[in-house]
C-alpha positions in Angstrom: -127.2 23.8 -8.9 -124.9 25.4 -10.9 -121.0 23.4 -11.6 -118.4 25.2 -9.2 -114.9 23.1 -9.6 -111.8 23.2 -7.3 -108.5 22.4 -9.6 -106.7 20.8 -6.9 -102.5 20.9 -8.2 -99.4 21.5 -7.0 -97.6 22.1 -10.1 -99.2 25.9 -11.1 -97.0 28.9 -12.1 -95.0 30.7 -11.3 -93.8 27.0 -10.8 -92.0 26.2 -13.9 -93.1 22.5 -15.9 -95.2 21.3 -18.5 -98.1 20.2 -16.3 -98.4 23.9 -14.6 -98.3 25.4 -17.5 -101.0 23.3 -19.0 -103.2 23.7 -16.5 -102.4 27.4 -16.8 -103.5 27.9 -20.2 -106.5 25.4 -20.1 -108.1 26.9 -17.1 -107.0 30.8 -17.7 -109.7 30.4 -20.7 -112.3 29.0 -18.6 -114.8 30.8 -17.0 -113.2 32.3 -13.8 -116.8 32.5 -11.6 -116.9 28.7 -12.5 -113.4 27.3 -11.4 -111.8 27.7 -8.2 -107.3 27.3 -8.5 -106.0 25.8 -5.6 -102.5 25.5 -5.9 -98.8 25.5 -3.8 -98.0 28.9 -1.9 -94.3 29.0 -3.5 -91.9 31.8 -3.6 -93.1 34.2 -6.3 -96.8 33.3 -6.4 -97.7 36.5 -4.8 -95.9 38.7 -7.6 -97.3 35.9 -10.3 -101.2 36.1 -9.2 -101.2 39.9 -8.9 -100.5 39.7 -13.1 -103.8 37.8 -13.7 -107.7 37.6 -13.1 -108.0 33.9 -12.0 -110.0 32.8 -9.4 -106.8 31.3 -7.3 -106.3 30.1 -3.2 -103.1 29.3 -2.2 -101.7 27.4 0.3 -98.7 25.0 1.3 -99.4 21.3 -0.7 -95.9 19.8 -0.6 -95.0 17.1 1.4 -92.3 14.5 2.0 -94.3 11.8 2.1 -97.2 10.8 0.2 -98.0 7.4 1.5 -100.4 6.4 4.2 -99.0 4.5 6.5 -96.5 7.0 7.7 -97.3 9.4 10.4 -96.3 12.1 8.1 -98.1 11.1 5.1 -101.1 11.1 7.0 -100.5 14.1 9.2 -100.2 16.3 5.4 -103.4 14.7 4.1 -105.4 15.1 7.3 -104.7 18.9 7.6 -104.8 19.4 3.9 -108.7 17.3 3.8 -109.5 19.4 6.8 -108.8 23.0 4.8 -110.4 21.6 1.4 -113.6 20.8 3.3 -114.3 23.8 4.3 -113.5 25.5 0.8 -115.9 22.8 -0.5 -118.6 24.4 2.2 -117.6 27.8 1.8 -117.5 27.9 -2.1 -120.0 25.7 -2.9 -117.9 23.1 -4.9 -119.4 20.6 -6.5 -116.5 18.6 -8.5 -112.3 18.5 -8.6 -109.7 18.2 -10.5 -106.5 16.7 -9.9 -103.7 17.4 -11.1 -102.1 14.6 -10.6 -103.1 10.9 -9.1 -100.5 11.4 -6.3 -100.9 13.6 -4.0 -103.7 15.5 -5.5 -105.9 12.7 -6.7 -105.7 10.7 -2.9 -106.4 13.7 -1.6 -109.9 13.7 -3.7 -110.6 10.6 -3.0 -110.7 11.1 0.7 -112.1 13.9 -0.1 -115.2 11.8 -1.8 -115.6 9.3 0.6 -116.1 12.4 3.6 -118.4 14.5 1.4 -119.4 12.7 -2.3 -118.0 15.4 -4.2 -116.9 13.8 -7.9 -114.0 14.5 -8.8 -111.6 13.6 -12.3 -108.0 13.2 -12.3 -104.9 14.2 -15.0 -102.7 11.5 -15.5 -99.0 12.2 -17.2 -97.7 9.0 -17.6 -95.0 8.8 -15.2 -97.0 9.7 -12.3 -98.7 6.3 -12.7 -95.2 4.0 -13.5 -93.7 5.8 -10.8 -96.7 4.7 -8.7 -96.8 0.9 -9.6 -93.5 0.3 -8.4 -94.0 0.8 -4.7 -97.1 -1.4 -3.5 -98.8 1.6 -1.1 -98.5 4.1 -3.7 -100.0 0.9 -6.0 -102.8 0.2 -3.9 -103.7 4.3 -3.8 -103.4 5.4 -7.5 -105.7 1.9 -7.6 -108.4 3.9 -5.4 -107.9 7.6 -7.3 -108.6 5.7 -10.7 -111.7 3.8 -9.5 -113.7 6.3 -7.5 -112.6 8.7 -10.2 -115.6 10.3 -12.9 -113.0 10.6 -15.6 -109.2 9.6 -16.1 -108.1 12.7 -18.7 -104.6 11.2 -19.7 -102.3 13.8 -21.8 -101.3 11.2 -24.5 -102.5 7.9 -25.7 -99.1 6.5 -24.8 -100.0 7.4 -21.3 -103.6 6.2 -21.5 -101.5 2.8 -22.9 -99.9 2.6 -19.0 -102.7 3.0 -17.6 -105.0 0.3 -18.9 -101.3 -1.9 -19.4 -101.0 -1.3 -15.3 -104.9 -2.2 -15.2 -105.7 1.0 -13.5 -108.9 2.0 -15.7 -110.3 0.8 -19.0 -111.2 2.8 -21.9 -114.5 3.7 -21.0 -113.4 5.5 -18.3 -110.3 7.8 -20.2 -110.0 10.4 -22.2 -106.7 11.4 -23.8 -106.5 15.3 -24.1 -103.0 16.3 -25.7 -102.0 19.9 -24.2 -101.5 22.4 -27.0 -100.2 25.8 -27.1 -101.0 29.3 -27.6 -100.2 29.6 -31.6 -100.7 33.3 -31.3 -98.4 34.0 -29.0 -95.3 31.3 -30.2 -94.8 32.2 -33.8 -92.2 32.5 -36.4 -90.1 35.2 -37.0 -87.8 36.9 -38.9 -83.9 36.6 -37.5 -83.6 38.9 -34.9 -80.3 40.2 -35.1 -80.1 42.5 -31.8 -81.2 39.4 -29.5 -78.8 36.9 -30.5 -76.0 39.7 -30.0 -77.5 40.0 -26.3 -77.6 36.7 -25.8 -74.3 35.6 -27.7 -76.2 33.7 -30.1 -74.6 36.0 -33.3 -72.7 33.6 -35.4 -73.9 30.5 -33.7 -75.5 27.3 -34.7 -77.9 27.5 -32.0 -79.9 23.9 -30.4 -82.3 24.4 -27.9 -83.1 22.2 -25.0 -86.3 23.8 -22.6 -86.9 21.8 -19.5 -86.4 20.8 -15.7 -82.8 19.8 -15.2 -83.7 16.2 -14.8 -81.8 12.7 -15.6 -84.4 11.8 -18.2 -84.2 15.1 -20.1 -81.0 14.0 -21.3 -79.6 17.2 -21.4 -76.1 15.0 -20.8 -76.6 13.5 -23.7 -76.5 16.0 -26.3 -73.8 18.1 -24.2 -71.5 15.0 -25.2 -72.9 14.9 -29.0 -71.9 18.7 -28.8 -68.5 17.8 -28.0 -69.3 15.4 -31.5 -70.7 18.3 -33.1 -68.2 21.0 -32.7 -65.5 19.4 -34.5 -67.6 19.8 -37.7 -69.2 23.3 -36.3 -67.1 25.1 -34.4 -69.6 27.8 -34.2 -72.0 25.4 -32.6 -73.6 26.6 -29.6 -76.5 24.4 -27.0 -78.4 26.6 -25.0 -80.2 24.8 -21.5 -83.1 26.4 -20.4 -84.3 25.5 -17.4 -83.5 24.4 -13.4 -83.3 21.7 -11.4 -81.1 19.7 -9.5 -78.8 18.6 -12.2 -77.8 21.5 -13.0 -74.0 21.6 -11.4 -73.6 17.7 -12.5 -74.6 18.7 -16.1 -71.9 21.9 -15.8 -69.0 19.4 -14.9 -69.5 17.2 -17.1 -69.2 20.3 -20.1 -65.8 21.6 -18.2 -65.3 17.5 -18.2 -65.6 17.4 -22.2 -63.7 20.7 -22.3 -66.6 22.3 -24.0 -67.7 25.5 -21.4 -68.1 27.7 -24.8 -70.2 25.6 -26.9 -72.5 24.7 -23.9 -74.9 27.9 -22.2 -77.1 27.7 -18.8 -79.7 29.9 -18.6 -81.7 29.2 -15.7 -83.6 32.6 -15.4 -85.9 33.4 -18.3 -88.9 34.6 -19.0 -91.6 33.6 -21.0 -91.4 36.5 -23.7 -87.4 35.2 -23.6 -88.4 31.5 -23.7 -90.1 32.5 -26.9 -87.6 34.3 -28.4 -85.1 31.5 -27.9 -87.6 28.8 -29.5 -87.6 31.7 -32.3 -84.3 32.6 -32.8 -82.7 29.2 -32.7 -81.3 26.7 -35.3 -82.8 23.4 -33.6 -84.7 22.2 -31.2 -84.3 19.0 -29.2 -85.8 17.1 -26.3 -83.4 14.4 -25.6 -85.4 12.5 -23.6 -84.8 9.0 -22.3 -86.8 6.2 -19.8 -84.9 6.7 -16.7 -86.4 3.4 -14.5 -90.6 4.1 -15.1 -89.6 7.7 -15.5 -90.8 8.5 -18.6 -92.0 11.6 -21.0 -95.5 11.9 -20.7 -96.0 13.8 -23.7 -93.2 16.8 -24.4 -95.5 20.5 -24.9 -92.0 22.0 -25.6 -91.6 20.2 -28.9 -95.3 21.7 -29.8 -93.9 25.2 -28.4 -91.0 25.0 -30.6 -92.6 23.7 -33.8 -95.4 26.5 -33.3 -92.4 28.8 -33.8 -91.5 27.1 -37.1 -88.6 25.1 -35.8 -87.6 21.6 -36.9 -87.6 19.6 -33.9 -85.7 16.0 -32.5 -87.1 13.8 -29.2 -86.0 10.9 -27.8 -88.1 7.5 -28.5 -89.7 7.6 -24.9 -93.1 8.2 -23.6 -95.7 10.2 -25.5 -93.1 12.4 -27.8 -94.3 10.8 -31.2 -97.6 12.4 -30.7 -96.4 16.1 -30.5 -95.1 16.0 -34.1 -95.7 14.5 -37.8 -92.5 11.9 -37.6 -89.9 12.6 -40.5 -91.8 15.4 -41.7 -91.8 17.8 -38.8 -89.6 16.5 -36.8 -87.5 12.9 -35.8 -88.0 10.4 -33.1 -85.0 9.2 -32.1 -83.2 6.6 -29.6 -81.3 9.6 -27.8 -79.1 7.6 -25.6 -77.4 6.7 -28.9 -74.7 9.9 -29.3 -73.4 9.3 -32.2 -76.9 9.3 -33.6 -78.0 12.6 -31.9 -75.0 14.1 -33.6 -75.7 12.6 -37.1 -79.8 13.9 -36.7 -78.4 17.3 -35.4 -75.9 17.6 -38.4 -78.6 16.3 -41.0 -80.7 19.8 -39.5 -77.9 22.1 -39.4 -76.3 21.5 -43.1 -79.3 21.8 -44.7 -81.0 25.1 -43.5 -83.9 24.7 -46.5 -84.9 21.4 -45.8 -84.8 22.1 -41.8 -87.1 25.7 -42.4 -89.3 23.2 -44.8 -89.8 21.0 -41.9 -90.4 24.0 -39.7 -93.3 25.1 -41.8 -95.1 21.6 -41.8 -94.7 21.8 -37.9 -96.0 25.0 -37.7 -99.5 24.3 -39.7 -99.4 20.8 -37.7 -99.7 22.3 -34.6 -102.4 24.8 -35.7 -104.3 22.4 -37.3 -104.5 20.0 -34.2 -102.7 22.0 -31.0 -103.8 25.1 -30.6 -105.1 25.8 -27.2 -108.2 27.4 -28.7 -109.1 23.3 -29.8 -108.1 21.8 -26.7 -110.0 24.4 -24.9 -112.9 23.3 -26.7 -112.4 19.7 -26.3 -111.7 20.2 -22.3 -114.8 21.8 -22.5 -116.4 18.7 -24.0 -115.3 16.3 -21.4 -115.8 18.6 -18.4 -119.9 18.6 -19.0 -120.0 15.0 -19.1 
């Protein structure tokens, strides 16, 4: 029988987040007659599947609950188990993949125990700290990992918490960095016209792409731009992204008295995105462990140093294995201020040493992070 596999995940565009848009560019270069996308029925996935040839069903996979012991955790997985099953029938599927171990992975392996289908699940790191701290989502991810084929964790940090939280042992993961396209986020020359549209022109310009989340730490480097201005007045951070921070993290810049040096821009597209990552001085993540929320791995530090920018993360989670540290890019403990200033200065008043940095980031991530790799590797792991 020939392999036919359902990729069971929430997070898919047009939701915005590093895991959709991993699973995005992974299975987009698949073969489409051998992989099935079922994924959330969210405002604008109409208008997003019409631009694209993927084999894709949608249909409504949030819920608020997840456990099973509520009547309404159980109520979402029954109805959603009862839908799968007869895509399984219909479609002939012979594995899944999850995108996550909660809810997708639970899902499959109810899934498994009605109908044997094998399935492998992602695992981000947080997912599974998250998990461990309440004892029915515990006892759950504890099933997903041992009736699972394959545990394909998106750093080594977060294959670390899994065997640490003695959900799997080695010979049962894989750790499968995501990558980026590195023909599509590229250096470029200054582009004068889009930083006048965007009112970029005369700015020192740091970069922040990501859900408006505690552990993002946007906050954080809106107070070291407070820091920062008094030696740049021309500085200028740009937050890309949305989430529900987002009014907290503009009261806190009208807070610091900083409205001009600080820019939202919550609606962008991906040729935008790019140009941003393109255009600007700096790049940061400044990421932090909020509880056992933690970064699982960071793809927009690999977007930006495709586009030859130097690049600063916070010393949480899987960020040290996106870049070559001190050479590409620093690590850094970003709940420190004064020290995200300091890094960011080191970048900004030395423009050689930071475009140096940029190159060796650039040939990093197209030595070892180009999608076309990863693709290859997936590949790999899937026909095991």
């Amino acid at each position: 029988m020939n392999k036919k596999v359902l990729v069971l995940t929430e997070n898919f565009p047009p939701i915005s987040g590093g895991s959709g848009r991993w699973f995005w560019e992974l299975y987009s270069r698949l073969p489409k007659d051998e992989y099935l996308i079922l994924a959330d029925d969210v405002q604008g996935a109409a208008e997003f599947d019409d631009t694209h040839q993927l084999n894709i069903t949608r249909m409504p996979l949030k819920s608020a609950e997840w456990g099973l012991k509520s009547f309404k955790g159980i109520k979402f997985y029954w109805r959603l188990i009862k839908r799968i099953r007869k895509i399984i029938k219909q479609q002939h599927i012979t594995h899944i993949h999850c995108g996550r171990v909660i809810h997708e992975g639970v899902t499959a392996w109810l899934l498994k125990l009605l109908t044997g289908t094998p399935y492998l699940c992602y695992v981000h790191g947080e997912d599974v700290e998250t998990a461990a701290t309440s004892g029915e989502h515990n006892l759950m991810v504890k099933q997903v990992c041992k009736h699972a084929e394959r545990l394909i964790c998106n750093s080594q940090n977060s294959a670390n918490i899994v065997k640490r939280l003695k959900y799997a042992k080695d010979d049962k993961i894989d750790v499968l960095h995501p990558g980026v396209d590195a023909t599509l986020f590229v250096p470029i020359t200054e582009d004068k016209d889009f930083k006048q549209q965007m009112g970029w022109q005369g700015r020192k310009v740091i970069i922040t792409v990501g859900r408006l989340q505690e552990r993002k730490g946007q906050d954080m480097m809106i107070r070291a731009t407070a820091l920062l201005k008094q030696q740049f007045p021309e500085v200028l951070y740009a937050i890309i992204g949305r989430g529900d921070r987002l009014e907290s993290l503009k009261a806190l810049a009208a807070e610091l008295g900083i409205n001009d040096h600080v820019q939202f821009l919550t609606e962008v597209t991906d040729p935008q995105m790019i140009q941003c990552y393109q255009q600007c001085d700096v790049f940061i993540l400044p990421n932090r462990t909020i509880g056992n929320d933690i970064e699982g791995f960071g793809m927009v530090l690999v977007e930006a140093q495709a586009c030859g920018k130097p690049v600063i993360a916070g010393d949480s989670g899987g960020t040290r294995e996106t870049m070559v540290i001190n050479e590409s890019g620093f690590v850094i403990d970003c709940t420190d201020v004064e020290l995200i200033s300091s890094t960011v200065t080191r970048l900004l008043v030395d423009p050689e040493h930071s475009a140096q940095m940029g190159k060796i980031g650039r040939k990093h991530v197209e030595s070892e992070l180009d999608w076309q790799a990863h693709v290859q590797k997936a590949s790999l792991l899937f026909s095991q």
